[in-house]
N, CA, C and O atoms as a Tripos MOL2 file, in Angstrom:
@<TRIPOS>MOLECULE
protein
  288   287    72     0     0
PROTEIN
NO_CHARGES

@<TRIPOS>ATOM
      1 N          -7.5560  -71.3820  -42.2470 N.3       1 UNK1
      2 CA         -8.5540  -72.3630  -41.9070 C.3       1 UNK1
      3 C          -8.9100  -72.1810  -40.4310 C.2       1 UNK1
      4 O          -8.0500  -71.9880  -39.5710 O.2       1 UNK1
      5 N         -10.3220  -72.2590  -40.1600 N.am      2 UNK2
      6 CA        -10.5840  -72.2900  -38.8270 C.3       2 UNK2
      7 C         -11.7050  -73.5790  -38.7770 C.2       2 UNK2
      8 O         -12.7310  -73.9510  -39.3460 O.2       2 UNK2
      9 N         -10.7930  -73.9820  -37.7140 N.am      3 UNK3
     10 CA        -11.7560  -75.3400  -36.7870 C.3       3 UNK3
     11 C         -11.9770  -75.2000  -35.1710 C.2       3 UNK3
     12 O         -11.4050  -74.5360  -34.3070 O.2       3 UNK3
     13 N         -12.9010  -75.9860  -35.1570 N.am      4 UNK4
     14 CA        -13.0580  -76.1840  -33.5780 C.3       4 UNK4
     15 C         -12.8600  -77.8080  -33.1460 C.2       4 UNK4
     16 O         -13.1080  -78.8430  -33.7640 O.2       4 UNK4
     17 N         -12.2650  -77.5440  -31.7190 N.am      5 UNK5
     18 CA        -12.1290  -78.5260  -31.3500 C.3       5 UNK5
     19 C         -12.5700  -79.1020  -29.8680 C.2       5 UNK5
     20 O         -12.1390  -78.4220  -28.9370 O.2       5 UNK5
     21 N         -13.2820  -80.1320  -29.5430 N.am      6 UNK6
     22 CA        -13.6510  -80.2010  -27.8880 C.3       6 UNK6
     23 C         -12.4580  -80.1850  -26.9070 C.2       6 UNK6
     24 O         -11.3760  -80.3400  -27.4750 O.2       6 UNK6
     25 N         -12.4140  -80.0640  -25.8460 N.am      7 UNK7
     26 CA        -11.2420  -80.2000  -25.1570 C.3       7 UNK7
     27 C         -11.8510  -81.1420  -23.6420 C.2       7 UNK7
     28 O         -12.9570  -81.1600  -23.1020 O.2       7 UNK7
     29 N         -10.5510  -81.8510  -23.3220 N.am      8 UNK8
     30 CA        -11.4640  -82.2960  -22.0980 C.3       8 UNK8
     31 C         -10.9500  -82.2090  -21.0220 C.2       8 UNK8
     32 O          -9.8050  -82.6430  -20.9010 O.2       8 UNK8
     33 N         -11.5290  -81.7060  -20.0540 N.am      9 UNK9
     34 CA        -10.7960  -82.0650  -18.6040 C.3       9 UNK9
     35 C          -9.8180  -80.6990  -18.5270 C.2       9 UNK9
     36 O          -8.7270  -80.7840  -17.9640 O.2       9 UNK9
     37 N         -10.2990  -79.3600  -19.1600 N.am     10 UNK10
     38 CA         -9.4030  -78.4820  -18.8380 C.3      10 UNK10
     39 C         -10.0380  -77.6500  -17.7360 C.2      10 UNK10
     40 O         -10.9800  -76.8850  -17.9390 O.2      10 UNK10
     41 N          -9.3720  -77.8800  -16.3780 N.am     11 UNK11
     42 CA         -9.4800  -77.6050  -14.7470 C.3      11 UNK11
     43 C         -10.1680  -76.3170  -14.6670 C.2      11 UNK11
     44 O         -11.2240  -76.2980  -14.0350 O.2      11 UNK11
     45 N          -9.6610  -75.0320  -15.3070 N.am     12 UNK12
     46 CA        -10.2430  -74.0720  -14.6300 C.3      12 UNK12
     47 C         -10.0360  -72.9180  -15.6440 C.2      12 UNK12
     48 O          -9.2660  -73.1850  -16.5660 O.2      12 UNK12
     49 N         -10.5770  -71.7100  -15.6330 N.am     13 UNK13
     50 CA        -10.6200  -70.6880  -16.6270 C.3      13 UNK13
     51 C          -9.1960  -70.1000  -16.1790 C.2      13 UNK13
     52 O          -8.5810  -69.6770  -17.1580 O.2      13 UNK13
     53 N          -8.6200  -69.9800  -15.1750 N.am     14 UNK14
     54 CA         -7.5390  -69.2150  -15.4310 C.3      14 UNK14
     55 C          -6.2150  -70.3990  -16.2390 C.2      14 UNK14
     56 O          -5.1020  -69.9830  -16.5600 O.2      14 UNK14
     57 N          -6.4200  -71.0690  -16.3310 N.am     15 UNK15
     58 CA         -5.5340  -72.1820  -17.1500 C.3      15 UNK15
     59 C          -6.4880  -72.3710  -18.1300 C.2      15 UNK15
     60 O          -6.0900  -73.2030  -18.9440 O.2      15 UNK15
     61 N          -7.2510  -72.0700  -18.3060 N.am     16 UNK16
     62 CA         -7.4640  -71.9260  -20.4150 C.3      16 UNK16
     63 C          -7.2320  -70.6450  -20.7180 C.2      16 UNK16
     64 O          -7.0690  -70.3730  -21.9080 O.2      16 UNK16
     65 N          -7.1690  -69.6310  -19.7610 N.am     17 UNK17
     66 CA         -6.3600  -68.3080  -20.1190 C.3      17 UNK17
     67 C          -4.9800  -68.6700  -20.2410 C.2      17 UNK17
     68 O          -4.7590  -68.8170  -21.4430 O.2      17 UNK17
     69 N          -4.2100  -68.8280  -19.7380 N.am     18 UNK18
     70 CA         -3.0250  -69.5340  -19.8440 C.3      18 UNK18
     71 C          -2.5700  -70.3980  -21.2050 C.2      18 UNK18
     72 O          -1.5090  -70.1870  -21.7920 O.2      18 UNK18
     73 N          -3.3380  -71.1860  -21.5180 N.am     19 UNK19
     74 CA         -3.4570  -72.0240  -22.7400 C.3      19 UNK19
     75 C          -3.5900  -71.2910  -23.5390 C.2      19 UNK19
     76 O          -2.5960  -70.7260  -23.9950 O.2      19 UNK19
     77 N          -4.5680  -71.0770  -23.9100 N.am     20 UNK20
     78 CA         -5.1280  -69.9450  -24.9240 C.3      20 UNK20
     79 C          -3.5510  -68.8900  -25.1520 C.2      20 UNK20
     80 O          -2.9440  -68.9390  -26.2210 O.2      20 UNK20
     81 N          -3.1160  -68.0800  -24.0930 N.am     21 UNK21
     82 CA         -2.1940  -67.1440  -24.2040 C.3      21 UNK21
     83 C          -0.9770  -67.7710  -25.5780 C.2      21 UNK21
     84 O          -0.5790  -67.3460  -26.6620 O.2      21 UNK21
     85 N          -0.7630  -68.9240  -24.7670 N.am     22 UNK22
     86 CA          0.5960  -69.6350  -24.8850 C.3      22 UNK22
     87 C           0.2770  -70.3860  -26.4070 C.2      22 UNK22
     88 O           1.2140  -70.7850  -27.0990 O.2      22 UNK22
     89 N          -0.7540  -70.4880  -26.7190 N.am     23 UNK23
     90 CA         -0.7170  -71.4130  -28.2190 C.3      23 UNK23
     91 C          -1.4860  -70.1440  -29.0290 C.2      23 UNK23
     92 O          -2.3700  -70.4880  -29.8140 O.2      23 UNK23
     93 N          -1.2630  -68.9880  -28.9200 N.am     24 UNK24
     94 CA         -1.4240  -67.5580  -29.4790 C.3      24 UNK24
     95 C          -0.0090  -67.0300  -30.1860 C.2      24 UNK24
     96 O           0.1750  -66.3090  -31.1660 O.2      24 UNK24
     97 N           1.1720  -67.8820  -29.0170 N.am     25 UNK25
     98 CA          2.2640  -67.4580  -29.0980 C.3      25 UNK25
     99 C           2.8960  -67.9900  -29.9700 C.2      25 UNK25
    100 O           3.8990  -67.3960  -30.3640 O.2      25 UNK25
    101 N           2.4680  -69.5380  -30.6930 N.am     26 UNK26
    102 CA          3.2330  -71.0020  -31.5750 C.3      26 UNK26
    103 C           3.1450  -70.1820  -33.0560 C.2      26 UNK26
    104 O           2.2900  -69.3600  -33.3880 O.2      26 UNK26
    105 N           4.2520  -70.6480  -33.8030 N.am     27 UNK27
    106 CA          4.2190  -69.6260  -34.8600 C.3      27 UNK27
    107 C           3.4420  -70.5060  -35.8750 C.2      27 UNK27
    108 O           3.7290  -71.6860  -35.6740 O.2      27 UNK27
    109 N           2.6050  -70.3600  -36.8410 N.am     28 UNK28
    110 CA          1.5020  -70.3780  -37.4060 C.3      28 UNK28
    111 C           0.5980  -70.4350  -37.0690 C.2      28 UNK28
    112 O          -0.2180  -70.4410  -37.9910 O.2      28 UNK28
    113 N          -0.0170  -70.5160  -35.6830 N.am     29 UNK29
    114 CA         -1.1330  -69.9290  -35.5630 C.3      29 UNK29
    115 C          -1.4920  -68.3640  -35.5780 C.2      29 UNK29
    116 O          -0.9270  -67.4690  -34.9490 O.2      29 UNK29
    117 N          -2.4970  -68.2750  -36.3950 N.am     30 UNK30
    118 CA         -3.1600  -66.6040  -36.6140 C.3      30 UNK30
    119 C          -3.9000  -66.3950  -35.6180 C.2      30 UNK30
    120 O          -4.0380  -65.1950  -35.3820 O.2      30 UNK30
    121 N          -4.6900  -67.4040  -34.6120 N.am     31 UNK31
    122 CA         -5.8180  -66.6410  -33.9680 C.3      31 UNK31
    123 C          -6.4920  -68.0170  -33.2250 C.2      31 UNK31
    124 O          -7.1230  -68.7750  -33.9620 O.2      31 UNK31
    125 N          -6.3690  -68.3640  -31.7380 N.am     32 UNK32
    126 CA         -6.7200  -69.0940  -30.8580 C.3      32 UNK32
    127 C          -7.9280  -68.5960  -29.7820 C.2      32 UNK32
    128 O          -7.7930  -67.5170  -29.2060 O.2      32 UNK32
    129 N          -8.7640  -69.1950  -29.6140 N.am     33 UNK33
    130 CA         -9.8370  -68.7920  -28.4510 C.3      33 UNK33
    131 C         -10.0430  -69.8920  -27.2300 C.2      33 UNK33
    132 O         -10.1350  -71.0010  -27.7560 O.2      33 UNK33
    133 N         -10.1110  -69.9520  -26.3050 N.am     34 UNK34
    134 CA        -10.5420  -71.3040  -25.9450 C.3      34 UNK34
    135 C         -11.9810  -70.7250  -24.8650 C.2      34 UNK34
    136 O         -12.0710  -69.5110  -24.6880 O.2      34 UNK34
    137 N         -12.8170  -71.4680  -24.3380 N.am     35 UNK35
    138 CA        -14.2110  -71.0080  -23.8900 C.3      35 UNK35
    139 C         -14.1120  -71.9690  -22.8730 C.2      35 UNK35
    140 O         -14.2490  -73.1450  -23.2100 O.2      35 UNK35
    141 N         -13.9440  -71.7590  -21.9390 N.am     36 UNK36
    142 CA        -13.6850  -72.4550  -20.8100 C.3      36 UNK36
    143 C         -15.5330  -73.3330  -20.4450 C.2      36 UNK36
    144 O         -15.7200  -74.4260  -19.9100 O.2      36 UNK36
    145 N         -16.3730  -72.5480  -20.8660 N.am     37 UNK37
    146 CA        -17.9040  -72.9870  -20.4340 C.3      37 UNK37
    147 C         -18.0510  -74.2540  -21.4700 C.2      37 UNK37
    148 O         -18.3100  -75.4210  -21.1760 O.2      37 UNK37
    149 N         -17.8920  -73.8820  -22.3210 N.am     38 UNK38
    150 CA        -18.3710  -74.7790  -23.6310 C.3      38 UNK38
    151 C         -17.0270  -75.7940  -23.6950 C.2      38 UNK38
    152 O         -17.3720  -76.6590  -24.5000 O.2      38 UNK38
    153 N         -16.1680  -75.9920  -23.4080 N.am     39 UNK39
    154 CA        -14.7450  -76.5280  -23.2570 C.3      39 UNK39
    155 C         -14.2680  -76.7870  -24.6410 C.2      39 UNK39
    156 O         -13.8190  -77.8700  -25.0150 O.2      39 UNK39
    157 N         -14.4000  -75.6750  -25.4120 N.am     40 UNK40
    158 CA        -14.1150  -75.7500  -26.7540 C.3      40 UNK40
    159 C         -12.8510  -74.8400  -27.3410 C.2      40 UNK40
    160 O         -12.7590  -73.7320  -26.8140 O.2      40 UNK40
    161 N         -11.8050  -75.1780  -28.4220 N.am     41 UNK41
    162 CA        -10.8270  -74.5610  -28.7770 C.3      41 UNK41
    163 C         -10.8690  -73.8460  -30.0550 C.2      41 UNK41
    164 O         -10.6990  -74.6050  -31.0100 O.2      41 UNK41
    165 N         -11.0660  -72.4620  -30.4000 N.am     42 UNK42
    166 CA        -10.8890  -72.3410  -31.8160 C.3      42 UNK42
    167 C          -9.7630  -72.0560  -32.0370 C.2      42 UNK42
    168 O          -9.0480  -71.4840  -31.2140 O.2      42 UNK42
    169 N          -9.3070  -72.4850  -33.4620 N.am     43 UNK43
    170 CA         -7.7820  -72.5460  -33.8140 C.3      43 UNK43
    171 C          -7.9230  -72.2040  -35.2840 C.2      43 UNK43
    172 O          -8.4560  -72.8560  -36.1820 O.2      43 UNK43
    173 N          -7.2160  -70.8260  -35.3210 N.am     44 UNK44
    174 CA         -7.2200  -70.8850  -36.7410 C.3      44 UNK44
    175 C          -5.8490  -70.0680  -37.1260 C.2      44 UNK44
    176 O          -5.2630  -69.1080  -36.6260 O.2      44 UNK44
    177 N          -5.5520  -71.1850  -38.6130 N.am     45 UNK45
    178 CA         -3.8220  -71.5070  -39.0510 C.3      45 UNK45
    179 C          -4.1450  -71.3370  -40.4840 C.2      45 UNK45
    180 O          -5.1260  -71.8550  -41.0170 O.2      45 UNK45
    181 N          -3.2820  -70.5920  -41.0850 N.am     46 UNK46
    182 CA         -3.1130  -71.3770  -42.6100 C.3      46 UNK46
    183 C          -3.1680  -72.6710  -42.8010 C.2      46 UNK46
    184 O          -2.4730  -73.5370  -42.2710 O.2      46 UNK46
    185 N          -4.2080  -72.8120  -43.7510 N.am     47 UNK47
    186 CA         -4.3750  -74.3560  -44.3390 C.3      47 UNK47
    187 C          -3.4510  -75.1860  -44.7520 C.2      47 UNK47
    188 O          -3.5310  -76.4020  -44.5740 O.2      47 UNK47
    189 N          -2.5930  -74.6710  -45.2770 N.am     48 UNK48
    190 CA         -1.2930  -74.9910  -45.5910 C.3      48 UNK48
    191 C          -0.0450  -75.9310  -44.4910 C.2      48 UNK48
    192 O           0.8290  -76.7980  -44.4830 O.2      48 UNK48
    193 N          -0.6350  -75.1710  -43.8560 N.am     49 UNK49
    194 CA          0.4400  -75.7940  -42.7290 C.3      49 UNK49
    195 C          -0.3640  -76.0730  -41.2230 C.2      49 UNK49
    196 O           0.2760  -76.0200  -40.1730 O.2      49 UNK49
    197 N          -1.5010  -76.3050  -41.2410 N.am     50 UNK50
    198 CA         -2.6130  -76.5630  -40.3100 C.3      50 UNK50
    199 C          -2.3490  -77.7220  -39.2200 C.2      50 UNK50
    200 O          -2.3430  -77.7050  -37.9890 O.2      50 UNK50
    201 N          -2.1190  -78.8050  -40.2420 N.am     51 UNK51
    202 CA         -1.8560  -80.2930  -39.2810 C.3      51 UNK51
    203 C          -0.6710  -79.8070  -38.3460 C.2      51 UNK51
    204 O          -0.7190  -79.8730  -37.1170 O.2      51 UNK51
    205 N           0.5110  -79.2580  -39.1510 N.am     52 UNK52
    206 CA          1.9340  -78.8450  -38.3710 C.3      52 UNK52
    207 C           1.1390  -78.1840  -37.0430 C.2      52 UNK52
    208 O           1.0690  -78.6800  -35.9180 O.2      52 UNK52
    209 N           0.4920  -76.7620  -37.5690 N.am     53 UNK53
    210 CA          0.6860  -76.1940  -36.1320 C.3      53 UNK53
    211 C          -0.1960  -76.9610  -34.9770 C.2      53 UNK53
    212 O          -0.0540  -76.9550  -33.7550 O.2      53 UNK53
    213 N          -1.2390  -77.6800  -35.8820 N.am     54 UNK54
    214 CA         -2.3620  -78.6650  -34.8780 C.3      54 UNK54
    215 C          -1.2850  -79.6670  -33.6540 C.2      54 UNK54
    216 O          -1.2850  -79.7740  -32.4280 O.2      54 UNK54
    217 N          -0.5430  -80.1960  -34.6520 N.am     55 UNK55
    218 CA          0.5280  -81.5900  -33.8440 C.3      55 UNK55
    219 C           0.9470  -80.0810  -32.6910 C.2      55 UNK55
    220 O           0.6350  -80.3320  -31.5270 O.2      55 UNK55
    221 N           1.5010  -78.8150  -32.8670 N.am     56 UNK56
    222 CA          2.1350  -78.4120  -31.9620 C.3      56 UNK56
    223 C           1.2330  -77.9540  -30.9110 C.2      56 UNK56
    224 O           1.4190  -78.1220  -29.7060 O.2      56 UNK56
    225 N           0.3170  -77.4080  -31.4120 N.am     57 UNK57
    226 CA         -1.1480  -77.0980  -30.0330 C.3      57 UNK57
    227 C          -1.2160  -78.3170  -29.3280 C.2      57 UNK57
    228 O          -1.1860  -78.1850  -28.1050 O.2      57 UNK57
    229 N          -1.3030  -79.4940  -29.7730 N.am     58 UNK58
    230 CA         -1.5850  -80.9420  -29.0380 C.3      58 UNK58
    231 C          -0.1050  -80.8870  -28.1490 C.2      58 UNK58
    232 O          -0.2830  -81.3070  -27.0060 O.2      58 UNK58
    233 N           0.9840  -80.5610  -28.3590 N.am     59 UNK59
    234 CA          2.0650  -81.3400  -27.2900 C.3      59 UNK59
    235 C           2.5380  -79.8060  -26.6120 C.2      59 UNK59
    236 O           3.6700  -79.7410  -26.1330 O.2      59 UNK59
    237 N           1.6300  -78.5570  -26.5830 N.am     60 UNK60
    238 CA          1.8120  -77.9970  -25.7740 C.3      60 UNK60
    239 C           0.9480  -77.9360  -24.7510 C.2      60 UNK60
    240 O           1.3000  -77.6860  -23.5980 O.2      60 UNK60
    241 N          -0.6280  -78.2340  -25.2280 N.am     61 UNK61
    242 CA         -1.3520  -78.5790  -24.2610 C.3      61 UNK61
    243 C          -1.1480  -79.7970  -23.3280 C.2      61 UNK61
    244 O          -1.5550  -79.8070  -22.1660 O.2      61 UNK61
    245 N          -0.4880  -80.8280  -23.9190 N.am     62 UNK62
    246 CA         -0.1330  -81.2420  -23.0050 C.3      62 UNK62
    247 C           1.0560  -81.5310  -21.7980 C.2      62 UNK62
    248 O           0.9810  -82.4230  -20.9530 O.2      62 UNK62
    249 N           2.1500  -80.5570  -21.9410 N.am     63 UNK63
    250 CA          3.0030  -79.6860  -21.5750 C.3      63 UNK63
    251 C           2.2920  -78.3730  -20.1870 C.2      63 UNK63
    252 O           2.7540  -78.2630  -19.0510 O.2      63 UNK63
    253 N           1.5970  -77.8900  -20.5290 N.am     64 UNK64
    254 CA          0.7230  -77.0140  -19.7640 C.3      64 UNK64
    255 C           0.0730  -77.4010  -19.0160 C.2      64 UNK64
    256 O           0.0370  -77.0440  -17.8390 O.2      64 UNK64
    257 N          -0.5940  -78.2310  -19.5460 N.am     65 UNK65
    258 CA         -2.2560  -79.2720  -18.9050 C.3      65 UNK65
    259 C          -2.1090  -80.2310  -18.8750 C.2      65 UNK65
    260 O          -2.7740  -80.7110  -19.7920 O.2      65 UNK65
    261 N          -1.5010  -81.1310  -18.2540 N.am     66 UNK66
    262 CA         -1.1600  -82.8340  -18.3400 C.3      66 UNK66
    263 C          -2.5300  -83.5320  -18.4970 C.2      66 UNK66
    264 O          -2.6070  -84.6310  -19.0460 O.2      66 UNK66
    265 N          -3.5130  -82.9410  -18.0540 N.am     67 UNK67
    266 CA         -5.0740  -83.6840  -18.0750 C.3      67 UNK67
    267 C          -5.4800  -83.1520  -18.7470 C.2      67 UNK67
    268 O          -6.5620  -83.7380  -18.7650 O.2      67 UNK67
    269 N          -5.5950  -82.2660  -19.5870 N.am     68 UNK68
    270 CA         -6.6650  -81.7070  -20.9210 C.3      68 UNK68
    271 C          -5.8460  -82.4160  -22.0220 C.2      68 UNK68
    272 O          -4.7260  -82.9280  -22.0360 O.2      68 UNK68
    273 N          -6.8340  -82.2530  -22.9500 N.am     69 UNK69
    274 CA         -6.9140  -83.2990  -24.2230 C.3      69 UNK69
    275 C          -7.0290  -82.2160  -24.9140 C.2      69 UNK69
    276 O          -7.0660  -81.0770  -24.4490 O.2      69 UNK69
    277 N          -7.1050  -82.6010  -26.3220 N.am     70 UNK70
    278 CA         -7.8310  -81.5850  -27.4980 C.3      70 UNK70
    279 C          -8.0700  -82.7820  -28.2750 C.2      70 UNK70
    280 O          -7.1670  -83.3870  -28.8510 O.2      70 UNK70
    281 N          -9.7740  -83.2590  -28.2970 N.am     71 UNK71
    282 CA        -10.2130  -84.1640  -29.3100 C.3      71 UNK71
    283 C         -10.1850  -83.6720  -30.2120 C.2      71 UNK71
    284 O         -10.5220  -82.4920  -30.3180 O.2      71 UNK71
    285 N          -9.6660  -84.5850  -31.4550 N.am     72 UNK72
    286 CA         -8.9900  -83.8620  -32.9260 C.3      72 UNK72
    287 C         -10.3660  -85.1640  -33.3630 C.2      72 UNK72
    288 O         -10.6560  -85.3840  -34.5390 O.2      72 UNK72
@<TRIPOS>BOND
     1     1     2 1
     2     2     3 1
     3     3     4 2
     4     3     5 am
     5     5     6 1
     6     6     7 1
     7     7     8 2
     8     7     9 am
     9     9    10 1
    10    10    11 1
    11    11    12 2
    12    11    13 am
    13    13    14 1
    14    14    15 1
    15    15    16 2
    16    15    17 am
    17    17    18 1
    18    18    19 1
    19    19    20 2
    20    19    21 am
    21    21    22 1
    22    22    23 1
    23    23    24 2
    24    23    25 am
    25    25    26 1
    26    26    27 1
    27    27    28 2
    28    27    29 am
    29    29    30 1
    30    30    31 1
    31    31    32 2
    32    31    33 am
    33    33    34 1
    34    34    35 1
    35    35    36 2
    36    35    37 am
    37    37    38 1
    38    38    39 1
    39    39    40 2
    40    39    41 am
    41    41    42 1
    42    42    43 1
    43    43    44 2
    44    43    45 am
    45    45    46 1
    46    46    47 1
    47    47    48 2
    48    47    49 am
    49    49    50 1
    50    50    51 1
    51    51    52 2
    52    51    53 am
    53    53    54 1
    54    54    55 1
    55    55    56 2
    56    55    57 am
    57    57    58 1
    58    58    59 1
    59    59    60 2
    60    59    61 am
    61    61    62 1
    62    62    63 1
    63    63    64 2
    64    63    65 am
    65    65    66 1
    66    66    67 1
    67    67    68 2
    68    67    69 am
    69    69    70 1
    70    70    71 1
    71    71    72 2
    72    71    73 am
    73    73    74 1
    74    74    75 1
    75    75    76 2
    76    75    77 am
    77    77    78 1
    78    78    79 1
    79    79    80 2
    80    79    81 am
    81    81    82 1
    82    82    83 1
    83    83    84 2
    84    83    85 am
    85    85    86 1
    86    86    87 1
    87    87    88 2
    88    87    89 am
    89    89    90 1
    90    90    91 1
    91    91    92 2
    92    91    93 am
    93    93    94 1
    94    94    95 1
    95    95    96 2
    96    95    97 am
    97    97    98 1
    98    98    99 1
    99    99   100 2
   100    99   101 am
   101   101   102 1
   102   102   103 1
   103   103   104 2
   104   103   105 am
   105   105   106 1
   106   106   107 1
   107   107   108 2
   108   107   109 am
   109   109   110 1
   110   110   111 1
   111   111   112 2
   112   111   113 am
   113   113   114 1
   114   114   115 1
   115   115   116 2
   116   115   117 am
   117   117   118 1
   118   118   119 1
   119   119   120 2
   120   119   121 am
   121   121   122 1
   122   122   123 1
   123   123   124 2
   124   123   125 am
   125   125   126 1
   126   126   127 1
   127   127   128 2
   128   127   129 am
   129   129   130 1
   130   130   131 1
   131   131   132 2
   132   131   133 am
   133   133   134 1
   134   134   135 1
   135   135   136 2
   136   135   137 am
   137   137   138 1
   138   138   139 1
   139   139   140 2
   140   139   141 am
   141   141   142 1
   142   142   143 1
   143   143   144 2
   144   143   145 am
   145   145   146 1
   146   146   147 1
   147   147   148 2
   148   147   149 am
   149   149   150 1
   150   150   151 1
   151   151   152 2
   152   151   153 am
   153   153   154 1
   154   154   155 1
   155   155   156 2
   156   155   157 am
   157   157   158 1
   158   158   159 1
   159   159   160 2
   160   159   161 am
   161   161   162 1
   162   162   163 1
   163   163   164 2
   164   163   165 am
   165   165   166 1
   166   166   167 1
   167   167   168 2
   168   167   169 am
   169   169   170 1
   170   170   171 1
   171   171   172 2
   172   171   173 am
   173   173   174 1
   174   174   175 1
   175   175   176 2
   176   175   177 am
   177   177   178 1
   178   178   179 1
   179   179   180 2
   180   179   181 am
   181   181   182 1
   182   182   183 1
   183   183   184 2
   184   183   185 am
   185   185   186 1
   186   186   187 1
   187   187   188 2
   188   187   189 am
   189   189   190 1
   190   190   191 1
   191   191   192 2
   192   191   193 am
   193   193   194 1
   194   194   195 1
   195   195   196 2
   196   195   197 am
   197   197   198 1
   198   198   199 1
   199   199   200 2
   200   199   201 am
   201   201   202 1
   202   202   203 1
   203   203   204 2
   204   203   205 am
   205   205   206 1
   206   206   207 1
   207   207   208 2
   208   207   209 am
   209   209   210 1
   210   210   211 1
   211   211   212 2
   212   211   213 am
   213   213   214 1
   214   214   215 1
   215   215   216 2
   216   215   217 am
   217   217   218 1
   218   218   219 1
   219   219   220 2
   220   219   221 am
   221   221   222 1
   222   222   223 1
   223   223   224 2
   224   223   225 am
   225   225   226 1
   226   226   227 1
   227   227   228 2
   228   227   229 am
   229   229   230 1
   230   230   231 1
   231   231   232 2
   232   231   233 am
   233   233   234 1
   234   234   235 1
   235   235   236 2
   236   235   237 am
   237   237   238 1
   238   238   239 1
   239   239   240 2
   240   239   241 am
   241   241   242 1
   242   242   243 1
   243   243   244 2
   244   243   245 am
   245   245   246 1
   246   246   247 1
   247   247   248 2
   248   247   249 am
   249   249   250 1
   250   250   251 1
   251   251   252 2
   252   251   253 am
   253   253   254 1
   254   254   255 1
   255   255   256 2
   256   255   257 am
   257   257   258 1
   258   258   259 1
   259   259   260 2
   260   259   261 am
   261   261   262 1
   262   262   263 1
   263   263   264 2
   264   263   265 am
   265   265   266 1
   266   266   267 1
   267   267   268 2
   268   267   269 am
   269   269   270 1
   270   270   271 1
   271   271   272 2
   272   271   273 am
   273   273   274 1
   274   274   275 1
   275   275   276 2
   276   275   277 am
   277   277   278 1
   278   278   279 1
   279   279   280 2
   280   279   281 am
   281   281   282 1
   282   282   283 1
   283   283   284 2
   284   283   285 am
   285   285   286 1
   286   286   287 1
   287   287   288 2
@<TRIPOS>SUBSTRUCTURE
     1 UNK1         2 RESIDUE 1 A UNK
     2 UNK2         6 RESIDUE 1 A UNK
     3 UNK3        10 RESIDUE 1 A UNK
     4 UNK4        14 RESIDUE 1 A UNK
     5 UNK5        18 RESIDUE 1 A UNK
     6 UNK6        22 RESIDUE 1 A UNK
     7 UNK7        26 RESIDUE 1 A UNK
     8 UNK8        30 RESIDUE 1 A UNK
     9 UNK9        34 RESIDUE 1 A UNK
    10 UNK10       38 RESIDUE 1 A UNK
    11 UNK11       42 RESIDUE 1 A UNK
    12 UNK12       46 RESIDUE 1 A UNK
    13 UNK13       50 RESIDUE 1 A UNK
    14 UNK14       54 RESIDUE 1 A UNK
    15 UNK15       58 RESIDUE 1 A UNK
    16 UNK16       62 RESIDUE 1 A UNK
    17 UNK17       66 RESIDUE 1 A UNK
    18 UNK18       70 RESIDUE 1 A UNK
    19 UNK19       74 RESIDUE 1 A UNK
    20 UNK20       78 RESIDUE 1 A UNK
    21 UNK21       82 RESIDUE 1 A UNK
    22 UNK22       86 RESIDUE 1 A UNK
    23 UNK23       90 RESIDUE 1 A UNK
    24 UNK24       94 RESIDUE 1 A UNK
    25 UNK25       98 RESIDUE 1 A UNK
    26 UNK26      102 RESIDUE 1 A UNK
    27 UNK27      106 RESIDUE 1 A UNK
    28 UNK28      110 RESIDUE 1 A UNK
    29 UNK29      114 RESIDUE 1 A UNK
    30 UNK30      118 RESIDUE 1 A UNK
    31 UNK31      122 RESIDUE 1 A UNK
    32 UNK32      126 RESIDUE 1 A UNK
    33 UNK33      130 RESIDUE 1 A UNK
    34 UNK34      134 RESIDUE 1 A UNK
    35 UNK35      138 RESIDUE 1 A UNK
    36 UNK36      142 RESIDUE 1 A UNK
    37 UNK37      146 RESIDUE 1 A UNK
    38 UNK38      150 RESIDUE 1 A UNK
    39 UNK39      154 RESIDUE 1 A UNK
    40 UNK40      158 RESIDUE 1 A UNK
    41 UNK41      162 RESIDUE 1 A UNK
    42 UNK42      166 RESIDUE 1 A UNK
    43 UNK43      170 RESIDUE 1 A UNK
    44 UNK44      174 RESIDUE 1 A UNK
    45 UNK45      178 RESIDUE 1 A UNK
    46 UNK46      182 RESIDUE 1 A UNK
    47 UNK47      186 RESIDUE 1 A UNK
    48 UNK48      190 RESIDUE 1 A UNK
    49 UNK49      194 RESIDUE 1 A UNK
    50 UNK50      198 RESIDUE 1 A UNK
    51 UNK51      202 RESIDUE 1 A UNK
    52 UNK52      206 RESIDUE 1 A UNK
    53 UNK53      210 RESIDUE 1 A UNK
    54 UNK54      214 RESIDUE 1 A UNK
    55 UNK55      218 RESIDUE 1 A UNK
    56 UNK56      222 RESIDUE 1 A UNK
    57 UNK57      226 RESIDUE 1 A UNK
    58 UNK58      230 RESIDUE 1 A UNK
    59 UNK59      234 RESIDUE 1 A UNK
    60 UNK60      238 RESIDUE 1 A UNK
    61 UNK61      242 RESIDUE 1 A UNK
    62 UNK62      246 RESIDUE 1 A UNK
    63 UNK63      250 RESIDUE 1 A UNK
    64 UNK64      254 RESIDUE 1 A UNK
    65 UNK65      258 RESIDUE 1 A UNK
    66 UNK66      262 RESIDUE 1 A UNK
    67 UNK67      266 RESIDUE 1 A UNK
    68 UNK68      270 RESIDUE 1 A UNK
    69 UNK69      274 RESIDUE 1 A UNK
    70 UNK70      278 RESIDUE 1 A UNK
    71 UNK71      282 RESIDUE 1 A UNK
    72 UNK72      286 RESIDUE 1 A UNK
């Protein structure tokens, strides 16, 4: 499954490189992008287990990024 998601308040492109890297790394995700212009996240997981890896993208971003969000 692939979704997108807005993100907010993420500071600067070399910390959505950073982000991006690091939730590339969470195991069920297949394939993360984030677009620092558009402040948007693509995330794509087996459907199956989607919400799981979603809850874990959310409490690493905010782990990384204390001020970015990921509106779900």
């Amino acid at each position: 499954m692939r979704k997108v998601f807005k993100l907010d308040e993420i500071d600067c492109a070399v910390c959505a490189g950073k982000l991006e890297d690091a939730i590339k790394k969470l195991d069920g995700v297949e394939d993360a992008k984030i677009n620092f212009l558009t402040q948007k996240l693509t995330l794509v997981a087996d459907d199956a287990d989607f919400d799981t890896v979603l809850d874990a993208v959310v409490k690493l971003t905010a782990s990384i990024e204390p001020d970015c969000e990921i509106l779900v």
